[in-house]
TORPA-4810 file (N, C-alpha, C, O; in nm, 3 decimals):
<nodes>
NODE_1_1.632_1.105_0.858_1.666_1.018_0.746_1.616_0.876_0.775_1.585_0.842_0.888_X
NODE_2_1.611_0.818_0.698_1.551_0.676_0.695_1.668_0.552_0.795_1.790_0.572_0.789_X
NODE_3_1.627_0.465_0.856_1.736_0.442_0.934_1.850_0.330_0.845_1.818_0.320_0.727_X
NODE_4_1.942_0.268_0.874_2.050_0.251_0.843_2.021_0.103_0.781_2.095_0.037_0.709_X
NODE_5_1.876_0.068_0.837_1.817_-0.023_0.798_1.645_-0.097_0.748_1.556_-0.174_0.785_X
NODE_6_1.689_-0.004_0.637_1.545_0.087_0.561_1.514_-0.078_0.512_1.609_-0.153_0.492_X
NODE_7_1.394_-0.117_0.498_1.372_-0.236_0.420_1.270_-0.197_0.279_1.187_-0.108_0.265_X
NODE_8_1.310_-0.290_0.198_1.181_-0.276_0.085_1.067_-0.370_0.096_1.075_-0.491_0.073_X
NODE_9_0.992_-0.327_0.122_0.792_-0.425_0.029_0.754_-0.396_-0.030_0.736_-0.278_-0.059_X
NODE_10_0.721_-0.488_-0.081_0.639_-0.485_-0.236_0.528_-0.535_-0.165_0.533_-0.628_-0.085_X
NODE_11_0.394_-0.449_-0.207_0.253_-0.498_-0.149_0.188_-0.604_-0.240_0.130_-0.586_-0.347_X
NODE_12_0.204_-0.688_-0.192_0.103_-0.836_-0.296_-0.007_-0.902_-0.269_-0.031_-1.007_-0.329_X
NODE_13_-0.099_-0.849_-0.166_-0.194_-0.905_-0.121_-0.354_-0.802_-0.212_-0.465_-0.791_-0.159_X
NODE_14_-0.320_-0.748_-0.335_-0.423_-0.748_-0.392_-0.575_-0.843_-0.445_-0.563_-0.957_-0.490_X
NODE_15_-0.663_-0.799_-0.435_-0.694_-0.937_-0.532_-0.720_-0.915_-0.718_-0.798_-0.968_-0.797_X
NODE_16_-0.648_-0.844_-0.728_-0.651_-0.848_-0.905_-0.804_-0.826_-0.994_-0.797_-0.861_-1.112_X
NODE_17_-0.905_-0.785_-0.958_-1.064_-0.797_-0.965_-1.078_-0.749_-1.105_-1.175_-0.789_-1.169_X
NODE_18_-0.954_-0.630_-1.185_-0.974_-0.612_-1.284_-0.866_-0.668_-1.404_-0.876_-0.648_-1.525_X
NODE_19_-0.766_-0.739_-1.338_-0.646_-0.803_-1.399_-0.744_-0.911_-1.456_-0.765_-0.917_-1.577_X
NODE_20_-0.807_-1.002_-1.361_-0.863_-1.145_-1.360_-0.785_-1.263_-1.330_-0.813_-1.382_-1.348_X
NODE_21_-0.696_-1.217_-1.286_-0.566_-1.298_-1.237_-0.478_-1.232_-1.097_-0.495_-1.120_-1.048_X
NODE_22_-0.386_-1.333_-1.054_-0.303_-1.287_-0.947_-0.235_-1.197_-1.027_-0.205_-1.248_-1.135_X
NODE_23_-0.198_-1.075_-1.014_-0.105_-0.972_-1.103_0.008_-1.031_-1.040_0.084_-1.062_-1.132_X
NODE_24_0.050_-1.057_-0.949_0.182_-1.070_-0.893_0.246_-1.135_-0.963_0.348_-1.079_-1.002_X
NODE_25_0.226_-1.259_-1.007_0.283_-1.405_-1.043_0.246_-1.378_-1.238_0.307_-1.439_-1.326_X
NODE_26_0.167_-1.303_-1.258_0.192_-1.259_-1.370_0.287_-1.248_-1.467_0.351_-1.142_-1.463_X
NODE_27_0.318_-1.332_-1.558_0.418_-1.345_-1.630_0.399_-1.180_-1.744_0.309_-1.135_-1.814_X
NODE_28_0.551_-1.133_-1.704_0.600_-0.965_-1.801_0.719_-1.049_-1.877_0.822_-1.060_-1.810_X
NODE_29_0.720_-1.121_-2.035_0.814_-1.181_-2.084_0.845_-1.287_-2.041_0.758_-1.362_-2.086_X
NODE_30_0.924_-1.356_-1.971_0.972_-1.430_-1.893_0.954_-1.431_-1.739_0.941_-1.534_-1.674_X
NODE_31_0.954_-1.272_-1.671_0.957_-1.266_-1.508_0.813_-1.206_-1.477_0.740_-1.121_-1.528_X
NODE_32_0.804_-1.329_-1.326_0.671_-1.234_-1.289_0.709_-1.093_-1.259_0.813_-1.034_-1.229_X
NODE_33_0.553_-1.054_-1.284_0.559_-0.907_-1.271_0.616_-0.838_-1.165_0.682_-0.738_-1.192_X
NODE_34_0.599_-0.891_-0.990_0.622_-0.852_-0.932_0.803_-0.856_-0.939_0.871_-0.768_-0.886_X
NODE_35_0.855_-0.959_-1.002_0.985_-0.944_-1.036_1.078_-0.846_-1.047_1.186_-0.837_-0.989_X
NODE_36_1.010_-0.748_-1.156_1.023_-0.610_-1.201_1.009_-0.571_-1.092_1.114_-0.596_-1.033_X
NODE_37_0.937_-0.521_-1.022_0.963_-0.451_-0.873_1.048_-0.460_-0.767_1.095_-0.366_-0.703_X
NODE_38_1.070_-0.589_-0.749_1.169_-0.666_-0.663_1.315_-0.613_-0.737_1.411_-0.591_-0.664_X
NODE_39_1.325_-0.596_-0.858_1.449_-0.555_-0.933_1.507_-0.473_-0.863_1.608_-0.467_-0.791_X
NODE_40_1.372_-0.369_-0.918_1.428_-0.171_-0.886_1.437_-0.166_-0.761_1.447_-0.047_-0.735_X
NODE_41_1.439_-0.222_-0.672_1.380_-0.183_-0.487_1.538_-0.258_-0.452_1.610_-0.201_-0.369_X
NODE_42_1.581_-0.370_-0.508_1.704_-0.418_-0.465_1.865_-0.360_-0.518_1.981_-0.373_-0.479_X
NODE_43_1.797_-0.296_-0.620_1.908_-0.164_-0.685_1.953_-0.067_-0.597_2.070_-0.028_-0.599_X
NODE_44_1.847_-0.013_-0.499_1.916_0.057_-0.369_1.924_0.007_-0.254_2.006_0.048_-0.172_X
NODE_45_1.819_-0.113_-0.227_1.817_-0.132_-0.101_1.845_-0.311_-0.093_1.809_-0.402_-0.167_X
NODE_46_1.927_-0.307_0.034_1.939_-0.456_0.098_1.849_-0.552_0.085_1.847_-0.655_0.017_X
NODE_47_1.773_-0.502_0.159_1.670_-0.638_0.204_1.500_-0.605_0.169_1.429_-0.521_0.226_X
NODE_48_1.460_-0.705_0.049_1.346_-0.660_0.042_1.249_-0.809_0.019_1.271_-0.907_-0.052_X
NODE_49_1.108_-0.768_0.134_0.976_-0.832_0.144_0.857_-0.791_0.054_0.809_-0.690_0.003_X
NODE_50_0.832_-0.941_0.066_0.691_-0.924_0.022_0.610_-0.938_0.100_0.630_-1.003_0.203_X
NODE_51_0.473_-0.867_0.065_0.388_-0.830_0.213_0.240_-0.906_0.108_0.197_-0.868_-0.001_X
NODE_52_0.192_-1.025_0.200_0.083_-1.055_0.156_0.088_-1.135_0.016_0.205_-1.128_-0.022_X
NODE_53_0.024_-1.196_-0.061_0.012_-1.278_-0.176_0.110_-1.446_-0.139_0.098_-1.509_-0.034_X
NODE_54_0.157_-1.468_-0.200_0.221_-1.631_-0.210_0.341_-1.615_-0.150_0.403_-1.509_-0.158_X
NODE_55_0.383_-1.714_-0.089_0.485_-1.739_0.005_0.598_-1.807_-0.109_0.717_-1.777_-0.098_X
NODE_56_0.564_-1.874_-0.186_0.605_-1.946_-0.272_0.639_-1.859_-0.368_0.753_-1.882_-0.407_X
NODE_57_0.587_-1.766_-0.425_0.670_-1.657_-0.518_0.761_-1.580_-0.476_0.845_-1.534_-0.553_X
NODE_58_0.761_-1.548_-0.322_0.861_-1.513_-0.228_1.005_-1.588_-0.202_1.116_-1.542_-0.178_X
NODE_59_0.957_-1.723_-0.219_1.098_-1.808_-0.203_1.146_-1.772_-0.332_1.262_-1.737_-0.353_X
NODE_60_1.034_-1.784_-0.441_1.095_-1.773_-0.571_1.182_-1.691_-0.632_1.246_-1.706_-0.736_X
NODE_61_1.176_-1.586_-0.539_1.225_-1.453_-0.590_1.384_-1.443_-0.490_1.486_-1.386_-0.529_X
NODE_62_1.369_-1.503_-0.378_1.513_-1.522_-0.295_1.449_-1.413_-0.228_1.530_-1.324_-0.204_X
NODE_63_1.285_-1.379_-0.173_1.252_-1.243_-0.025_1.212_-1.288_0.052_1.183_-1.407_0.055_X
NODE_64_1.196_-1.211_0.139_1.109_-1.248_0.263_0.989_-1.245_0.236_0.954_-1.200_0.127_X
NODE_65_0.883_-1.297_0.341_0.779_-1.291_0.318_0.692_-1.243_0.470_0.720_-1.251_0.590_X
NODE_66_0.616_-1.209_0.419_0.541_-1.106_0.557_0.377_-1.109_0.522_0.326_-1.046_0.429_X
NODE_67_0.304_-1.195_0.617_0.179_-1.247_0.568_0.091_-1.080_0.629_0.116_-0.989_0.707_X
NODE_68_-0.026_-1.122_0.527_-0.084_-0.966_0.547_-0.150_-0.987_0.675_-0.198_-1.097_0.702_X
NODE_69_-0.153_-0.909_0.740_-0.218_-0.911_0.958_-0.370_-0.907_0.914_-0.441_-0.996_0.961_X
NODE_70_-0.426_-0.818_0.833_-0.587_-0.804_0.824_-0.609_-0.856_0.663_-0.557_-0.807_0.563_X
NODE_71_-0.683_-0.946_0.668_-0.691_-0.985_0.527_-0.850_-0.887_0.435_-0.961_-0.857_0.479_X
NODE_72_-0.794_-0.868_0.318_-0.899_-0.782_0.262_-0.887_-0.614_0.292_-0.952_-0.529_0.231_X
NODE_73_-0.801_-0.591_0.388_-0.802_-0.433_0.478_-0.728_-0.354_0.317_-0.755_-0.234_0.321_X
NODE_74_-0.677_-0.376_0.235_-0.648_-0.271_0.143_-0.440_-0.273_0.197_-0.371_-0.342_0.272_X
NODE_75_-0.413_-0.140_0.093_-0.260_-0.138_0.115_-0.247_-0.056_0.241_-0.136_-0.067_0.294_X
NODE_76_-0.327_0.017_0.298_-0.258_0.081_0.393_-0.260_-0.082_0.522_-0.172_-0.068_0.607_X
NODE_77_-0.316_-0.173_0.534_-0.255_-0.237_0.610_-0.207_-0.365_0.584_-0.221_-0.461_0.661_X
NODE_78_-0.137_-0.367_0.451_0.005_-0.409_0.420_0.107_-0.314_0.449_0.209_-0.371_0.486_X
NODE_79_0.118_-0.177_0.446_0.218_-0.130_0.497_0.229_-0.092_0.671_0.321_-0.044_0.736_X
NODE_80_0.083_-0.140_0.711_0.122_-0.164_0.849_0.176_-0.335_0.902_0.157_-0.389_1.011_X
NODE_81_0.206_-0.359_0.850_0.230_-0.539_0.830_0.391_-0.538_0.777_0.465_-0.628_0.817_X
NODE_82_0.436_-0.449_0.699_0.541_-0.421_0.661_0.628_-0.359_0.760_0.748_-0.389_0.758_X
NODE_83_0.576_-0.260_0.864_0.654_-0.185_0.941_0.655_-0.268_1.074_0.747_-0.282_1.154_X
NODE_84_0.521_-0.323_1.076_0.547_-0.444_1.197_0.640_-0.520_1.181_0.692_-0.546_1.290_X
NODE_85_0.696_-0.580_1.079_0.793_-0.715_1.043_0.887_-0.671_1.084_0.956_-0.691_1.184_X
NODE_86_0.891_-0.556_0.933_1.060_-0.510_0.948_1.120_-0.417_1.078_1.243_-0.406_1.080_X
NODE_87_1.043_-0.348_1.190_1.092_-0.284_1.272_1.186_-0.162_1.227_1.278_-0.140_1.306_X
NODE_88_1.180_-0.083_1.118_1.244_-0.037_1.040_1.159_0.082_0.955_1.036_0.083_0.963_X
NODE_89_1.224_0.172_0.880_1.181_0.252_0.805_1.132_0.120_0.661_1.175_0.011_0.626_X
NODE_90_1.053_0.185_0.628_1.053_0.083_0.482_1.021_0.150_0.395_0.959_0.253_0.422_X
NODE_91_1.052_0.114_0.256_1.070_0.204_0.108_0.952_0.105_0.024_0.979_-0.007_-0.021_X
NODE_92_0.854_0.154_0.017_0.703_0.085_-0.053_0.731_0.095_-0.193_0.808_0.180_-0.237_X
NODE_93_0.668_0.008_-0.269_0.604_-0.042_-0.398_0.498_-0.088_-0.375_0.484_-0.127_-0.259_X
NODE_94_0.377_-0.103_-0.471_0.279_-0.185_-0.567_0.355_-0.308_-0.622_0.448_-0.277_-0.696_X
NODE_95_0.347_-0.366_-0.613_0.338_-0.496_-0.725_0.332_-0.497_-0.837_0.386_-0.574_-0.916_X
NODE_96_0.250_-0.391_-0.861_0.231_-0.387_-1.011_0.288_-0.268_-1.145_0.233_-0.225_-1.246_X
NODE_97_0.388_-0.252_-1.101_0.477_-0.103_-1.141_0.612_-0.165_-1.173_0.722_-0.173_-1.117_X
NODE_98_0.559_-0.206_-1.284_0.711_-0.345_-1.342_0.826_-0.200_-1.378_0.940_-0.207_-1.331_X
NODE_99_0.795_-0.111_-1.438_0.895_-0.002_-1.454_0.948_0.112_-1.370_1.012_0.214_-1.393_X
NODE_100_0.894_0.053_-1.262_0.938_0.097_-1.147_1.115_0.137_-1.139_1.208_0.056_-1.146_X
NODE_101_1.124_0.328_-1.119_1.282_0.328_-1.150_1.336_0.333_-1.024_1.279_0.373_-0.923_X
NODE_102_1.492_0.276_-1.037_1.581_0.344_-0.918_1.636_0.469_-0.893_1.661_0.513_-0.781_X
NODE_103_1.652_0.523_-0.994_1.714_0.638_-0.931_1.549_0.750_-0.881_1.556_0.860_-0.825_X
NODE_104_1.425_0.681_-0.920_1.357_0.756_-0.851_1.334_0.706_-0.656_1.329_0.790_-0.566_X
NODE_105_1.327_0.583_-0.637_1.359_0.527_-0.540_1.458_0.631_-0.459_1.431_0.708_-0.367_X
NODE_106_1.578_0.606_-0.523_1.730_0.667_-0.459_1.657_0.806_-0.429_1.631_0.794_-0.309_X
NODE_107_1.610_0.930_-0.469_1.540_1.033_-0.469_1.459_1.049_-0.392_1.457_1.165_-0.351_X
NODE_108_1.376_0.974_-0.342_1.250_0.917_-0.245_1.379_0.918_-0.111_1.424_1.022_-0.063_X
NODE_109_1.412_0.811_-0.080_1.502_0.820_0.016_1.599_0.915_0.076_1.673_0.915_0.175_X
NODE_110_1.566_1.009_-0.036_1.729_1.108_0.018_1.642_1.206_0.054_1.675_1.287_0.141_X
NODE_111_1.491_1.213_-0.022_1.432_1.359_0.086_1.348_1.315_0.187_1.243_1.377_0.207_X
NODE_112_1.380_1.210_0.260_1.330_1.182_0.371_1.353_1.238_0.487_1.312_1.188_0.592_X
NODE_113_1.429_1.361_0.482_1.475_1.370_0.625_1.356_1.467_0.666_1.299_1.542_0.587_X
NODE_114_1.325_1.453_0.822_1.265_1.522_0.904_1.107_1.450_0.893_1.002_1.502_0.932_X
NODE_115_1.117_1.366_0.852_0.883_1.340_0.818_0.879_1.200_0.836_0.972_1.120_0.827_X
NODE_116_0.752_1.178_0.865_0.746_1.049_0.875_0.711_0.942_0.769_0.745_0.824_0.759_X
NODE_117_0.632_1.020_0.692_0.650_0.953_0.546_0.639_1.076_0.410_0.574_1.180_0.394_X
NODE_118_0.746_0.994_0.321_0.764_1.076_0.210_0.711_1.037_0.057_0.801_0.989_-0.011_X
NODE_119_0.596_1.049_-0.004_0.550_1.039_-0.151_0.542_1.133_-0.222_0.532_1.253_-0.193_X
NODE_120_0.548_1.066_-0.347_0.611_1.177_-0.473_0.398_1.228_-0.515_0.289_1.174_-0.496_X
NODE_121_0.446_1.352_-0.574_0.314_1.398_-0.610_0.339_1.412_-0.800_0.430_1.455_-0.872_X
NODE_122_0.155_1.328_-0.828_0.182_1.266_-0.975_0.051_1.342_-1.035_-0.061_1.292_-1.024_X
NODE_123_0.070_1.446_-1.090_-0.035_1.538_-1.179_-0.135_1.553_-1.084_-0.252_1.521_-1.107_X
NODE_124_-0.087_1.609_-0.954_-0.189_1.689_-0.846_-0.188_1.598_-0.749_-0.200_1.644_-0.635_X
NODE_125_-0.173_1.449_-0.762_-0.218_1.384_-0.672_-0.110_1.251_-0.596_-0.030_1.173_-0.647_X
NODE_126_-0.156_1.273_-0.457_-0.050_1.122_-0.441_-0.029_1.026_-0.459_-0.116_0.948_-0.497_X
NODE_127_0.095_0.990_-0.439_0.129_0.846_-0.508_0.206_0.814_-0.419_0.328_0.830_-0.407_X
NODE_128_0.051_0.721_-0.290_0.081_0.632_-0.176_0.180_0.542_-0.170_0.268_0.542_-0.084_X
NODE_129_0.168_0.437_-0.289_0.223_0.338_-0.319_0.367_0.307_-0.357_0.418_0.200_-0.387_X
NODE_130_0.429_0.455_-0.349_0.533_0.436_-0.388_0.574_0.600_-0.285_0.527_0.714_-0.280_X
NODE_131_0.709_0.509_-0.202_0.710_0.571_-0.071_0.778_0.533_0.042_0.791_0.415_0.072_X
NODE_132_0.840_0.660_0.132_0.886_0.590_0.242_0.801_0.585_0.349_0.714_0.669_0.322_X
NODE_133_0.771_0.526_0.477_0.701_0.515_0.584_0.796_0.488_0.679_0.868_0.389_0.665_X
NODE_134_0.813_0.585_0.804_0.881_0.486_0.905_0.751_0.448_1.021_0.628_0.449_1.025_X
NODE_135_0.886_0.410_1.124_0.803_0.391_1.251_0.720_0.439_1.297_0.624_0.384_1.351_X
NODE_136_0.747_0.584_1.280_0.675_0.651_1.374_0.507_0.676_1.280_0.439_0.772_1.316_X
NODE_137_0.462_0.599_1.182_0.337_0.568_1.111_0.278_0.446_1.171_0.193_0.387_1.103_X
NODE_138_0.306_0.402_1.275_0.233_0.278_1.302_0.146_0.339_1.376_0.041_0.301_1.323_X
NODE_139_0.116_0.409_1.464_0.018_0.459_1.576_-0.081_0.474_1.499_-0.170_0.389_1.495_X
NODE_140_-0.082_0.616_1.403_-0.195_0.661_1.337_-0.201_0.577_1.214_-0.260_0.639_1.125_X
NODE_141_-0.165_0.464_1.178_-0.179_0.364_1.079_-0.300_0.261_1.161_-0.408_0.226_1.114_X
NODE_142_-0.260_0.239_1.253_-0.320_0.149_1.339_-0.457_0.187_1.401_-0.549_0.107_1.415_X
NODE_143_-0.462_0.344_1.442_-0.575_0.383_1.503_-0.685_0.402_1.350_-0.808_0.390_1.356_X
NODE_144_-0.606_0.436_1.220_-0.690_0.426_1.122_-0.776_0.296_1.092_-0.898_0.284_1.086_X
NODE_145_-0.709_0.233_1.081_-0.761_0.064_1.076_-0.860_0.042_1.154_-0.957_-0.022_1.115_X
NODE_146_-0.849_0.099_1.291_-0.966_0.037_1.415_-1.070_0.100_1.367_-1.184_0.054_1.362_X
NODE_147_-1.031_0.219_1.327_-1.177_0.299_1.240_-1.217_0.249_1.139_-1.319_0.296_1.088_X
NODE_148_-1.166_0.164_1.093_-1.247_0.138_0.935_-1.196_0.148_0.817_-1.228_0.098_0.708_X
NODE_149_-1.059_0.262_0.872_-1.047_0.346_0.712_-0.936_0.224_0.665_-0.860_0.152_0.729_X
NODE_150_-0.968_0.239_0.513_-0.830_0.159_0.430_-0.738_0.215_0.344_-0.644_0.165_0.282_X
NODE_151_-0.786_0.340_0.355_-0.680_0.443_0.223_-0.585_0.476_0.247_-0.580_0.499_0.368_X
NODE_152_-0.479_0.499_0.191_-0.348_0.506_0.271_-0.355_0.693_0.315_-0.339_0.755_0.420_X
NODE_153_-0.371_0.713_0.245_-0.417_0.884_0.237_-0.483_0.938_0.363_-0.466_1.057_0.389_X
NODE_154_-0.551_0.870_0.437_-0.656_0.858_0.555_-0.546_0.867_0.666_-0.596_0.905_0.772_X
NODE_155_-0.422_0.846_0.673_-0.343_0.881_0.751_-0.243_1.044_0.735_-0.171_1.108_0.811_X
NODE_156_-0.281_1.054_0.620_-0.160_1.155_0.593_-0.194_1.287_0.674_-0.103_1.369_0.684_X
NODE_157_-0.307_1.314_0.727_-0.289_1.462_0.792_-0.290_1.434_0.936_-0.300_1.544_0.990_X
NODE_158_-0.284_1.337_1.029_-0.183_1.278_1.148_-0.073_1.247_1.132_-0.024_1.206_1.237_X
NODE_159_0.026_1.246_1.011_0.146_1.198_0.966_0.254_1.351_0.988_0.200_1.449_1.041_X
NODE_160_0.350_1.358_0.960_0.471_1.454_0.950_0.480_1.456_0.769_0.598_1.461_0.734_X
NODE_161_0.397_1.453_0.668_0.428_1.390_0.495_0.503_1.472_0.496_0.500_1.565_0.577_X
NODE_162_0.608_1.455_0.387_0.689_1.532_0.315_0.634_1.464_0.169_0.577_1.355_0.161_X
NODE_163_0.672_1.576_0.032_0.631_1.516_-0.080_0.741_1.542_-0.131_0.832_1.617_-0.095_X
NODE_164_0.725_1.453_-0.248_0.823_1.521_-0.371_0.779_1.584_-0.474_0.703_1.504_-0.530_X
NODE_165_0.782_1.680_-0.531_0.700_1.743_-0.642_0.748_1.678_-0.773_0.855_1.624_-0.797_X
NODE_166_0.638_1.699_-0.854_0.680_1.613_-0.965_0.802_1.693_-1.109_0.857_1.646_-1.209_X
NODE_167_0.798_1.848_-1.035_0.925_1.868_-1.126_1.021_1.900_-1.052_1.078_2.008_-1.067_X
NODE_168_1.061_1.798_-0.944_1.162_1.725_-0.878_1.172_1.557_-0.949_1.244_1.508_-1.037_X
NODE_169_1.079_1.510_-0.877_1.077_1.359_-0.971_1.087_1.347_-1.028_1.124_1.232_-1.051_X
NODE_170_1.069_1.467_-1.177_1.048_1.393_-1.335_1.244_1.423_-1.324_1.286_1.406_-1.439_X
NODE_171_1.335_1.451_-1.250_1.469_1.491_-1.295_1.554_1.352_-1.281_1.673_1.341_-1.313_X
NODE_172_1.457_1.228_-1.215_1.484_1.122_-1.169_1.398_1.017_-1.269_1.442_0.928_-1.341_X
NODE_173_1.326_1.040_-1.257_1.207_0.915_-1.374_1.135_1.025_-1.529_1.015_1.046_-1.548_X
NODE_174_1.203_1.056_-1.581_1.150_1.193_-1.678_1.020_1.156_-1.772_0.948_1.244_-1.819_X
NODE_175_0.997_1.002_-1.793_0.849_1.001_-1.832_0.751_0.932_-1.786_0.663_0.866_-1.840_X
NODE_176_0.788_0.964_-1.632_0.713_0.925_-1.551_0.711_0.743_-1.512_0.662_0.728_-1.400_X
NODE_177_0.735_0.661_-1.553_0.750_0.547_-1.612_0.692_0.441_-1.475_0.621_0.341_-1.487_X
NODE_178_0.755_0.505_-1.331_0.721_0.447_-1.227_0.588_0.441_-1.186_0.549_0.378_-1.088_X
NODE_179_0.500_0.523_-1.281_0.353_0.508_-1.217_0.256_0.485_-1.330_0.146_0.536_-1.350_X
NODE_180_0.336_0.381_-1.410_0.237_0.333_-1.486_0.206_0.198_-1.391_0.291_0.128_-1.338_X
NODE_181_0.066_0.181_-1.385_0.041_0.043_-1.311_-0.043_-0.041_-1.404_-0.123_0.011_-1.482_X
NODE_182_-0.018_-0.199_-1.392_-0.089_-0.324_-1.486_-0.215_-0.373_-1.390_-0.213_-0.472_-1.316_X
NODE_183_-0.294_-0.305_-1.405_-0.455_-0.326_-1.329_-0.555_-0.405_-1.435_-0.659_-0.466_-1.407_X
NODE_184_-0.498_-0.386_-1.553_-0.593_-0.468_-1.684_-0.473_-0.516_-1.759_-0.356_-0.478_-1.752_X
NODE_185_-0.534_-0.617_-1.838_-0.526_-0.644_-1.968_-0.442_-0.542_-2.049_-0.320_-0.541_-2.064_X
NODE_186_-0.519_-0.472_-2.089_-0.502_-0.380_-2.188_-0.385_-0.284_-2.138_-0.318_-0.228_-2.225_X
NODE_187_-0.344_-0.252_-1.952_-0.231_-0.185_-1.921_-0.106_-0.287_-1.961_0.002_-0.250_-2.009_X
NODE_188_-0.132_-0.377_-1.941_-0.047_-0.485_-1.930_0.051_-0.472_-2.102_0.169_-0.444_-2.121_X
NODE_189_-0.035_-0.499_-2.180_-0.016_-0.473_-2.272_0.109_-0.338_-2.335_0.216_-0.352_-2.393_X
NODE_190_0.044_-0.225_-2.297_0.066_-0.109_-2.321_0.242_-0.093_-2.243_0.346_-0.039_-2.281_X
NODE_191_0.210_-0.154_-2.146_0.362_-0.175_-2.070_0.469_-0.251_-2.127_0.582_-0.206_-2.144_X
NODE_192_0.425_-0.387_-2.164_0.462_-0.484_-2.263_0.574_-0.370_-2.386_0.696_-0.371_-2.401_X
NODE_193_0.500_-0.310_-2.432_0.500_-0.220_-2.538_0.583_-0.110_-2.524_0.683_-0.077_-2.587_X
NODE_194_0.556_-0.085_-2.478_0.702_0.019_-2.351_0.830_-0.030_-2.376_0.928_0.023_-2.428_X
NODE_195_0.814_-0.121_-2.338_0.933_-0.229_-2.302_1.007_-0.263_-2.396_1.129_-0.259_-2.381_X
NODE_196_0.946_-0.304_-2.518_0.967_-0.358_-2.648_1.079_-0.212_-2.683_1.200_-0.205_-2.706_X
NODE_197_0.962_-0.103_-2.673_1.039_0.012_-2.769_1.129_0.046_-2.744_1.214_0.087_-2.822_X
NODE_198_1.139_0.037_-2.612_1.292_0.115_-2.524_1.376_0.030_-2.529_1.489_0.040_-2.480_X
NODE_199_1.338_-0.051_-2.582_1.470_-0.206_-2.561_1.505_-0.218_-2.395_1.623_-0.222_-2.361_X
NODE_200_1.438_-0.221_-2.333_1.394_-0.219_-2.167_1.398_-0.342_-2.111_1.431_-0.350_-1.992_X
NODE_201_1.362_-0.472_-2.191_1.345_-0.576_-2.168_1.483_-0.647_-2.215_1.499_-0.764_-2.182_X
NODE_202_1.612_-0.561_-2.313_1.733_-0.611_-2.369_1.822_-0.533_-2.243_1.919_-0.605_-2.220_X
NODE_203_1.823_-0.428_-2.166_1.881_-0.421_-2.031_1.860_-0.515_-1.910_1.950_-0.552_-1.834_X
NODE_204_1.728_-0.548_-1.902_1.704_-0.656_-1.791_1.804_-0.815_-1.801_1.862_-0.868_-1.707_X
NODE_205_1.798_-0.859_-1.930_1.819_-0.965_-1.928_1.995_-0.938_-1.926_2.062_-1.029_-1.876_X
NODE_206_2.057_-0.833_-1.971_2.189_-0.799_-1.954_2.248_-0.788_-1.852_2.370_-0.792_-1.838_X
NODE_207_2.130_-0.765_-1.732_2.174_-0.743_-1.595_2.170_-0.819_-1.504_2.212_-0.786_-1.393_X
</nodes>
């Protein structure tokens, strides 16, 4: 199981190439985007960092902050930057997954036992970014890096993975909602829109 002192990151050291902007600091209504993430991740868990992007949106938000170790290296080494900090199991996000749910989170965490990292599987394929990693991913996280590789995936068959299948997940997030990501404009939008319909954005501000 994840230890007693699981931390959350949110990965922010993208550079946005198709946003055209910092996505992080991205205004969704009123809150930056990464806001929305920081939400759902503090719904189950204590203590949650940001790994990489502004230090200053970090204070902003009341997190920690955890500067990225290799700059440009991609997310798999923000989540080695994440497990360095926190000394701890840690429960991953994107930045950019404003509808990011908890009770899929809560779900993620509870089938962690026995592996070293656990991601949900999303119409065949994984979904790195949203996930537990413990300790015992720093070795072959690290020996990946010296090689070159940046995919988070590039570790998974030296890893212990456990997955979640997605008709497990959908009993937790049912339209999928956690893996829509704002990479453009036009997602941004479409999320926006989401939001509007579900009255999604009249729970946030209630809470």
């Amino acid at each position: 199981m994840p230890t007693s002192r699981t931390v959350g990151i949110v990965l922010a050291g993208g550079r946005s190439r198709r946003m055209g902007v910092d996505k992080a600091g991205l205004l969704l209504f009123d809150k930056p985007l990464v806001a929305w993430v920081v939400g759902a991740l503090r719904a189950v868990i204590g203590e949650v960092r940001l790994v990489g992007g502004s230090p200053q949106l970090a204070r902003d938000l009341g997190v920690g902050f955890v500067p990225d170790l290799l700059d440009g290296a991609g997310p798999l080494a923000g989540i080695y930057a994440g497990l360095c900090a926190a000394g701890a199991d840690v429960l991953v996000s994107a930045c950019d997954t404003p509808l990011l749910q908890a009770p899929l989170l809560e779900g993620i965490l509870r089938s962690s036992d026995d592996f070293d990292a656990v991601v949900p599987i999303n119409q065949g394929e994984y979904e790195p970014l949203i996930g537990v990693y413990r300790q015992a991913c720093l070795p072959p996280i690290a020996a990946a890096l010296g090689a070159g590789k940046r995919q988070v995936r590039s570790v998974f068959g030296e890893i212990r993975l456990g997955v979640v299948a997605e008709a497990i997940w959908r009993r937790w997030d049912p339209k999928g909602l956690s893996f829509l990501n704002a990479n453009t404009p036009e997602d941004l939008a479409r999320i926006q829109g989401i939001i509007e319909q579900q009255g999604l954005w009249k729970a946030q501000t209630a809470s």
